[in-house]
C-alpha positions as CSV (number, residue, x, y, z in Angstrom):
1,X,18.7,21.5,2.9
2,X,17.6,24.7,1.5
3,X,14.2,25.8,1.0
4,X,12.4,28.6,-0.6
5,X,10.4,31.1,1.4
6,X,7.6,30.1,-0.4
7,X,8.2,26.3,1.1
8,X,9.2,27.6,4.4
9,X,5.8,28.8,5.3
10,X,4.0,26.3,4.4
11,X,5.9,24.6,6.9
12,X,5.6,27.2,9.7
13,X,2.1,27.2,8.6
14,X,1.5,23.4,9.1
15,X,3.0,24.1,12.6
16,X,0.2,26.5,13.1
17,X,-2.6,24.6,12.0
18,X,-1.9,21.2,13.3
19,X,0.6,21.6,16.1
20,X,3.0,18.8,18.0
21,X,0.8,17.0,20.5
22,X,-0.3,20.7,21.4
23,X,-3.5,22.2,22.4
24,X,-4.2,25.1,20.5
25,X,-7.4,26.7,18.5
26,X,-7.7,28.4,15.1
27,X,-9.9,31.3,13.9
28,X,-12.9,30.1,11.7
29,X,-12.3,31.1,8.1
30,X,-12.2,35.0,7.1
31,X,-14.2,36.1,4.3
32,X,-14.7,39.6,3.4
33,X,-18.5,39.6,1.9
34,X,-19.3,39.3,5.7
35,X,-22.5,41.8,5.0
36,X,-23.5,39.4,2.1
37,X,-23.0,36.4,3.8
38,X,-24.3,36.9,7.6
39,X,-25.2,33.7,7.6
40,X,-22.2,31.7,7.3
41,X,-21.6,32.6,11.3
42,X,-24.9,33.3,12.1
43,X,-28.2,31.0,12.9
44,X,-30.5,33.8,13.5
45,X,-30.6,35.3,10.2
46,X,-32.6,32.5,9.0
47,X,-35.7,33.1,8.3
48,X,-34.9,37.0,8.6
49,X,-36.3,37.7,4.9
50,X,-39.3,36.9,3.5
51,X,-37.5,34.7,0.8
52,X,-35.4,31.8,0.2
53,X,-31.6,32.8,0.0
54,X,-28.9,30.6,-1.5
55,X,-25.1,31.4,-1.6
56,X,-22.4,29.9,-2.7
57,X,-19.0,31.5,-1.8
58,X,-15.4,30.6,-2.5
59,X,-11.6,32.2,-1.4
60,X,-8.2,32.1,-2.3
61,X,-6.4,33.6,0.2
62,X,-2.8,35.0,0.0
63,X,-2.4,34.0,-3.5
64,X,0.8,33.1,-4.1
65,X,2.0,30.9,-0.8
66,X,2.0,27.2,-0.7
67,X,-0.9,26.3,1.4
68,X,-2.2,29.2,2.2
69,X,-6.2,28.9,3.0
70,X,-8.9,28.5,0.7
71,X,-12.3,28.8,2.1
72,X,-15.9,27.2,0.3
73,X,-19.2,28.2,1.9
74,X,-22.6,26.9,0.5
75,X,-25.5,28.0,2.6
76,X,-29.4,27.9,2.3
77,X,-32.2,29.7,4.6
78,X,-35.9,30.6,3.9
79,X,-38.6,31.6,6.2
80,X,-42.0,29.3,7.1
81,X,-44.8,30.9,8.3
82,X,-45.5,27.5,9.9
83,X,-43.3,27.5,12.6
84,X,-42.9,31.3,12.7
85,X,-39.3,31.6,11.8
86,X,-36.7,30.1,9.3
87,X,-34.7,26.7,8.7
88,X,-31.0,26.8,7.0
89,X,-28.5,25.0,5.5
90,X,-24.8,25.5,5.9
91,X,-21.8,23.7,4.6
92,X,-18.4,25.3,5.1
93,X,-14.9,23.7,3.6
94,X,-11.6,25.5,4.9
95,X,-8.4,24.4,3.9
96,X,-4.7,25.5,5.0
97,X,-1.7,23.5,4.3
98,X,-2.5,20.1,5.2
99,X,-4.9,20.3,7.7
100,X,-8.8,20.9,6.9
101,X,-11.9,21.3,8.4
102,X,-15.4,20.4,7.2
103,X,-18.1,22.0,8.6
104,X,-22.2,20.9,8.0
105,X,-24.9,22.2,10.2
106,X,-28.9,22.7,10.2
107,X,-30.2,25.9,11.6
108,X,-33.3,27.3,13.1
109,X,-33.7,30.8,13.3
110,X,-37.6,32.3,15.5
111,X,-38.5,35.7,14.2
112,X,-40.4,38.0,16.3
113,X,-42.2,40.8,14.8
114,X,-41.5,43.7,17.4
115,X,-43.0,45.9,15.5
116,X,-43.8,46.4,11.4
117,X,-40.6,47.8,11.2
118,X,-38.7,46.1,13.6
119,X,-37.8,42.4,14.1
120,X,-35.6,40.2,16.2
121,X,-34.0,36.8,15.0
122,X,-33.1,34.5,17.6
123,X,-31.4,31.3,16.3
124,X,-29.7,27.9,17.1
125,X,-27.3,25.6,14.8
126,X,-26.5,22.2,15.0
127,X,-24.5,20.0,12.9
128,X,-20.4,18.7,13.2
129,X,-17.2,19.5,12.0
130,X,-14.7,16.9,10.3
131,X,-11.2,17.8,11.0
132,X,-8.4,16.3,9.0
133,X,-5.0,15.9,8.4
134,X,-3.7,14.8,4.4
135,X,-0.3,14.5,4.1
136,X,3.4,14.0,5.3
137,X,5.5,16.0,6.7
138,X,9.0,15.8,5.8
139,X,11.3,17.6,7.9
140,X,14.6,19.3,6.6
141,X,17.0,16.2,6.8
142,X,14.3,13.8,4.9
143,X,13.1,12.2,8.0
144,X,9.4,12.0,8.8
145,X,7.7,13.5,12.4
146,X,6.2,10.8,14.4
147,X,4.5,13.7,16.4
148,X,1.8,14.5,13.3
149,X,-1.3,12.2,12.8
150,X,-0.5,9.5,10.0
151,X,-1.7,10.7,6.5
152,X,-5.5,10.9,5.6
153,X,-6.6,10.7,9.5
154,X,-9.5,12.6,10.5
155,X,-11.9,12.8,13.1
156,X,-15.5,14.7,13.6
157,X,-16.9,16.4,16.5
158,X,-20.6,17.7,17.1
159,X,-20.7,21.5,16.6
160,X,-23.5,23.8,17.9
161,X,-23.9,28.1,16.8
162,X,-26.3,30.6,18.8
163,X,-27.1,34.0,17.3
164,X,-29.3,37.2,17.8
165,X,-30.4,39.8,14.8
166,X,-31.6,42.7,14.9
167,X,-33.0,44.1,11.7
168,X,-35.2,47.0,10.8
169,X,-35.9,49.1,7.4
170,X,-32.7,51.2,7.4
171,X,-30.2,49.1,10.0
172,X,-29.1,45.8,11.1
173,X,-27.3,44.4,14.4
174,X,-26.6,41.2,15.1
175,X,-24.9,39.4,17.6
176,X,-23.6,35.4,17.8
177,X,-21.1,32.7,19.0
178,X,-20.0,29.8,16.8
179,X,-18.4,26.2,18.5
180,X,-20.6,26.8,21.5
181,X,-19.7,24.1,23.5
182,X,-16.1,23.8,22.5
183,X,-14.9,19.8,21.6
184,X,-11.4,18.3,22.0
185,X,-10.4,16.7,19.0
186,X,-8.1,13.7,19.5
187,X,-5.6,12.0,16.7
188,X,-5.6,9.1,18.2
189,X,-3.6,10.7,20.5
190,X,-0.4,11.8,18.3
191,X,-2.0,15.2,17.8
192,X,-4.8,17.3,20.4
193,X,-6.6,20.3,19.2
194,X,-9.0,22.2,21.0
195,X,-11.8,24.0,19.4
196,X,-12.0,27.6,20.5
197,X,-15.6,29.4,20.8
198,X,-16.0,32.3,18.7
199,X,-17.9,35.6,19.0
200,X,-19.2,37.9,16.1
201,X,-20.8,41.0,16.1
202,X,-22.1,42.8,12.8
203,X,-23.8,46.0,12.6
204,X,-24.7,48.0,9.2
205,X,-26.5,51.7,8.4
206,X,-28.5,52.3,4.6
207,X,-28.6,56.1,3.9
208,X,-30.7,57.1,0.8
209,X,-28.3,59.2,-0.8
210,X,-30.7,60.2,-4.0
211,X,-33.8,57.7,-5.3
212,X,-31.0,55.8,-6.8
213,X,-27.8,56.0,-4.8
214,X,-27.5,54.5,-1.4
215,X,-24.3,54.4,0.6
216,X,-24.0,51.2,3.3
217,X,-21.7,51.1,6.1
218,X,-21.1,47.8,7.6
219,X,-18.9,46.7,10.4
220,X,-18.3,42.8,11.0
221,X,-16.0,42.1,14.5
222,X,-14.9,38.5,15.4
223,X,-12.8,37.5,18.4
224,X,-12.0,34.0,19.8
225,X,-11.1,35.6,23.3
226,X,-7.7,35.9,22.1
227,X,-7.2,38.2,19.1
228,X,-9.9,40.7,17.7
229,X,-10.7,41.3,13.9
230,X,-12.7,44.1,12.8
231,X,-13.5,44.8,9.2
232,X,-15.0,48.4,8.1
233,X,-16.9,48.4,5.2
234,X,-18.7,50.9,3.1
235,X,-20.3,50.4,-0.5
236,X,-22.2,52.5,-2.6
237,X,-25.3,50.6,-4.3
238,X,-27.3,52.0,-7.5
239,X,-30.5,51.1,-8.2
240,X,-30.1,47.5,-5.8
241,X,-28.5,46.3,-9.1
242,X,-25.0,47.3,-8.9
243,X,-22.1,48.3,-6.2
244,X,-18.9,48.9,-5.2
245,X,-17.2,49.9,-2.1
246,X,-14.0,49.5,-0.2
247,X,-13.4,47.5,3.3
248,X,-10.3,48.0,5.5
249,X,-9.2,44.9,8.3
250,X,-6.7,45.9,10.7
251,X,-3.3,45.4,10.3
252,X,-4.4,42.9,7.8
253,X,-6.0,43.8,4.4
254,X,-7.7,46.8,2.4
255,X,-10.5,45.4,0.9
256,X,-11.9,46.4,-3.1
257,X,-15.3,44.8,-3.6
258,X,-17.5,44.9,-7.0
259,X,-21.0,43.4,-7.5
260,X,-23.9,43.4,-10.2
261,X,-27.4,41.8,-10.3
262,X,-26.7,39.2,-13.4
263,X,-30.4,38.3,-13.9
264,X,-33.7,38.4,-11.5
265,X,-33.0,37.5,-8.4
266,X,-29.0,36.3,-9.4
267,X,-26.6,39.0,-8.1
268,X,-22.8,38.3,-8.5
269,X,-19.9,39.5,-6.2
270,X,-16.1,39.6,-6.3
271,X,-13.5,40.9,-4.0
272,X,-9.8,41.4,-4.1
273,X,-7.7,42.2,-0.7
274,X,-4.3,43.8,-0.8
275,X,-2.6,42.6,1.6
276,X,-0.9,45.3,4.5
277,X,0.4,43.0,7.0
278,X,4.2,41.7,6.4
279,X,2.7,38.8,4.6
280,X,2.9,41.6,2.0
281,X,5.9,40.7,0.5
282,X,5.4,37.1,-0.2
283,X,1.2,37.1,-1.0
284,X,-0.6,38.4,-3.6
285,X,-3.5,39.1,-2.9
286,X,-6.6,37.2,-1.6
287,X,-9.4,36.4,-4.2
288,X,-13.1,36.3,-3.4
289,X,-16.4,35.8,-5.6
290,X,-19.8,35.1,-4.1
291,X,-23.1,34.4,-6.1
292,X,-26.4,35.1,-4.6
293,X,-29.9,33.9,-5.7
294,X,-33.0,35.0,-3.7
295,X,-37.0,34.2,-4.6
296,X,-39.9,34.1,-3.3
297,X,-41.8,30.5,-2.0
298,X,-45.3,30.8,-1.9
299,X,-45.2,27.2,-0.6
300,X,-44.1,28.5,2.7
301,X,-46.3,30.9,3.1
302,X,-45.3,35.0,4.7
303,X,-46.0,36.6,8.1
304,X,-47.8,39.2,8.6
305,X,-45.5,40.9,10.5
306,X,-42.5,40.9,8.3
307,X,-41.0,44.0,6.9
308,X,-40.1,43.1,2.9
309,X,-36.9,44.4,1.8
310,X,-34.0,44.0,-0.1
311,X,-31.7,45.9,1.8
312,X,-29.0,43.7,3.8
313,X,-29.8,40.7,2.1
């Protein structure tokens, strides 16, 4: 039986995801408005603002494959004088192939004022993940594989984040590990996987070019002990209202990303990555748009100590 490329790596990518009876781990989800979205893979950026910050994100990654990834994010954080840091929402659904993984944590993020320019975030997460399988795999000669868990299965582990950010009025550092204490996930024995634990480290520069041009440079690293990605980004912002700038992943993608404020406090972002790697010739392209809304809650009350700005948001 012939297939099509196209067909052929979904297959190979099934194998990937899911495995036979294996142990293996697999990179959280790449997005490329990391330096929008610190957050997503972050707990200590709760809180970091003086304003309530909801995002809603959503990829298409190598457009063009049969199950190829596709990544939702919908995350919430605000600070409250109350308990002198912030609280946050995070819901993360990643798909690729057949094989999913649903992620929903709470987070709690202390801020202490070092000084009024300088802060440091220190933050926990705790929530679970729902891993699961939907489908059948049907090998070459039309039989089925015994060795994959049975359509529909899925199982959910507790997860748990820890993070550090650094933030001041020109620059940003930040530091964090997602799957903390890594779980075993069981199918019922047909199938094993092993969560791996995953380390991030994000750093950004603002540089007032004029009163209304500012150039950002931001750098967003992630390793699972394994493999290292590092993305290197730089955008050019007018007027905090509008931007565009280009980011560059190793051996992977180069990166074109637009954004606009639509209305107060609204701001809209899309990105497009051209694929380098030799997934070149069958992908086009990866797809990204985020949406940002930010305001101000009075209800919770502001520290004194906090520096107000809109930079890094």
């Amino acid at each position: 039986m012939v297939t099509s490329h196209k067909t052929f790596f979904k297959y190979v990518m099934i194998l990937i995801f899911v495995g036979f009876s294996s142990l293996f781990s697999q990179q959280d989800p790449q997005i490329t408005h990391n330096m929008f979205n610190k957050f997503m893979y972050n707990p200590a950026v709760a809180g970091a603002y003086p304003e309530l910050h909801a995002t809603l994100l959503h990829r298409n990654q190598w457009v063009g494959i049969d199950g190829a990834p596709t990544t939702s994010n919908l995350s919430a954080h605000a600070y409250v004088e109350q308990i002198r840091g912030g609280v946050g929402l995070n819901v993360i659904n990643d798909r690729a192939g057949m094989f999913s993984a649903k992620t929903l944590s709470m987070s709690y993020g202390y801020q202490l004022g070092l000084t009024p320019e300088h802060q440091l975030g220190m933050g926990l997460s705790l929530g679970f993940m729902q891993y699961g399988y939907d489908g059948t795999w049907v090998t070459p000669d039309g039989t089925t594989d015994s060795s994959l868990p049975a359509a529909g299965s899925s199982k959910s582990v507790p997860d748990f984040g820890l993070g550090f950010y650094f933030t001041s009025e020109d620059y940003y550092l930040g530091i964090s590990a997602t799957h903390l204490i890594p779980m075993e996930v069981d199918f019922n024995g047909t199938a094993i996987y092993n969560q791996a634990r995953h380390y991030y480290f994000v750093a950004g520069y603002d540089y007032d070019i004029t009163d209304e041009f500012s150039l950002r440079g931001n750098m967003f690293t992630k390793t699972d002990a394994v493999s290292v990605q590092t993305d290197i980004n730089m955008n050019i912002h007018w007027n905090d209202n509008y931007w565009t700038g280009l980011s560059y992943r190793y051996e992977d993608a180069l990166c074109f990303l637009v954004g606009f404020q639509v209305a107060n406090n609204l701001s809209f972002a899309y990105a497009f990555d051209l694929v380098t790697s030799k997934l070149s010739t069958q992908a086009n392209g990866s797809h990204e748009v985020l949406l940002r809304y930010s305001f101000e809650l009075d209800i919770i009350g502001r520290g004194d100590t906090r520096y107000r700005s809109v930079r890094f948001l």
